[in-house]
C-alpha positions as CSV (number, residue, x, y, z in Angstrom):
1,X,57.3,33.0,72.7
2,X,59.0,35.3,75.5
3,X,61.9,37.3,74.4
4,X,63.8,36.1,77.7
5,X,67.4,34.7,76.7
6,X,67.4,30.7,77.0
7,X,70.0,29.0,79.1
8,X,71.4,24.9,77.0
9,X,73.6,23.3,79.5
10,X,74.2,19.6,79.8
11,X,74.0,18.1,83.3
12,X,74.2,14.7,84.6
13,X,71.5,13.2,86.3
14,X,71.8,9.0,87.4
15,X,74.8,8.4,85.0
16,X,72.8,10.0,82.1
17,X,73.8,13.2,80.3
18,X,70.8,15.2,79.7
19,X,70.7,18.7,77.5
20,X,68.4,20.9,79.2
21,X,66.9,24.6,77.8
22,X,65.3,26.6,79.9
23,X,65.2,30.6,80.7
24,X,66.7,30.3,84.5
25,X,70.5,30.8,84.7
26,X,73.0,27.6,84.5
27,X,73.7,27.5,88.0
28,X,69.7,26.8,88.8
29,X,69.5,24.6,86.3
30,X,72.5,22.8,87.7
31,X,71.4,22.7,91.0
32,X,68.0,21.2,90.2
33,X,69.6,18.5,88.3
34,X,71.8,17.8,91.0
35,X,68.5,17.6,93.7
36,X,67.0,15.3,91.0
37,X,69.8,13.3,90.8
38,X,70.6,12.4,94.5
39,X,66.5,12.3,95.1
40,X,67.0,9.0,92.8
41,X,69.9,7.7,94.1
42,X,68.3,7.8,97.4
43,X,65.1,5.7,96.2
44,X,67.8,3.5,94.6
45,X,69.8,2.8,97.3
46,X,66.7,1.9,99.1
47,X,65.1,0.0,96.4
48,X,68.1,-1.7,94.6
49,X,66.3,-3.7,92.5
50,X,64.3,-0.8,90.6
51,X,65.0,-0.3,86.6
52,X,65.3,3.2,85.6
53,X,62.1,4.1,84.6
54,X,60.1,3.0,87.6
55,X,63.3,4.8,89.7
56,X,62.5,7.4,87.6
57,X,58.6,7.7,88.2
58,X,59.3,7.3,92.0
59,X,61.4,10.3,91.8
60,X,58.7,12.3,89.9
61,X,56.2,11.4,92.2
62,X,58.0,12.1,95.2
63,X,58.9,15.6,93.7
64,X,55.5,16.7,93.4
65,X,54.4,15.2,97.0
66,X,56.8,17.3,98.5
67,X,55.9,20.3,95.9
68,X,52.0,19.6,97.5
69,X,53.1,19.7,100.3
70,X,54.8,23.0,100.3
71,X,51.9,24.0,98.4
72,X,50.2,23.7,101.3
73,X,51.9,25.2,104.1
74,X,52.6,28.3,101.9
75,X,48.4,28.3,101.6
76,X,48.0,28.1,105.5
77,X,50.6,30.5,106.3
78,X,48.7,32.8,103.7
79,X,45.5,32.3,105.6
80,X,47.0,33.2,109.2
81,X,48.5,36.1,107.6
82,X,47.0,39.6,108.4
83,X,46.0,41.2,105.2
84,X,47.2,45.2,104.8
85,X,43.2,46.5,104.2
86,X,43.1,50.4,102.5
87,X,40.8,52.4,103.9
């Protein structure tokens, strides 16, 4: 178990309160729940009729295409990259 401090803070994401602990300071924390919560309200206002959980699976699934896909880029860029090489 890491000795780092852990940050509780209670955020709101789509009208739910949610207590989240985590070691990253309360205004990260914060700021991620707020991304998470107008990512859904985006799928919802374009999907009305969605219940919570599927909104919420939607959300999760767009999160991680967009983490892929950054994923990515950060790989190519990598590879184009010129390496420092010691001699």
């Amino acid at each position: 178990m890491s000795d780092k401090k852990k940050t509780k803070i209670t955020v709101d994401i789509y009208g739910q309160q949610y207590t989240i602990v985590g070691a990253e300071s309360s205004s990260h924390i914060r700021l991620v729940a707020s991304m998470v919560d107008d990512k859904m309200r985006e799928i919802s206002a374009k999907n009305p009729s969605l219940d919570s959980s599927k909104l919420a699976v939607l959300t999760a699934v767009n999160a991680i295409h967009d983490y892929i896909k950054v994923k990515d880029q950060l790989s190519q860029y990598e590879q184009l990259e010129p390496r420092d090489e010691k001699e």
